[in-house]
Each structure stands twice: as C-alpha cells, then as structure tokens.
C-alpha positions, 0 to 999 in steps of 0.5 A, a space after each residue: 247944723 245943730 242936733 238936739 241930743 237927749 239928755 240920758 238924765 231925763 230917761 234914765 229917772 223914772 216916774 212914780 206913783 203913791 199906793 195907799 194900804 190897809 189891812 183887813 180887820 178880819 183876815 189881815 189881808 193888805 187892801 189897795 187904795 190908788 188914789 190916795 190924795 181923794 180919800 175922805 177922813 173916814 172911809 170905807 173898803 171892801 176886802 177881797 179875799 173875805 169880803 168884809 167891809 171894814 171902816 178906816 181912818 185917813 191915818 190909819 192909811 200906809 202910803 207907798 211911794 213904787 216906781 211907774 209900770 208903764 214902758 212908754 209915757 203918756 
C-alpha cells in the first residue's frame, strides 16, 4: 500500500494578492483599489475620511503585492 504525503512546500508558500493605492488630493489619506488589473486609464475614487472624489491616472497608481488573509483556501 502506498500513502500519499503532503508536500510540506505546497503549505508552507502562501498565496498573495495585488492592492492598488492612491493617495487623497485634499488630505493625503491612502485610498484602496483591490481590483487592480480592471482599473481603466483614467479613473475615479471616493476619499473616505473627506469625501473628496478626485480623479487619477493608472500610473499614478501604487501596487501592493501583500500575502493572502484568508486561513483555509477556496
């Protein structure tokens, strides 16, 4: 009989995901993007502490590589 062991490599690396940043116009507070690769040219983002919506360009855009939060995979 054979047994099939878990490679301890496949646990062991976690997966991550990309978050997108930019920062208010008004008060500099960092606003999240977490669906980076469908962001247009140009857009526009909704500050929450001021509310001021300010309009950005993709390069203007700070990407975030940040390990996976979740416990148990999907």
């Amino acid at each position: 009989m054979f047994f099939r062991t878990q490679s301890t490599t496949a646990s062991a690396t976690r997966a991550t995901y990309s978050r997108g940043t930019v920062h208010c116009g008004r008060c500099g507070a960092p606003n999240d993007l977490y669906r980076v690769e469908a962001v247009a040219d140009e857009f526009s983002v909704r500050c929450g502490s001021c509310g001021h919506r300010g309009f950005y360009r993709k390069s203007e855009l700070g990407v975030s590589q940040l390990p996976e939060r979740r416990r148990r995979p999907r």
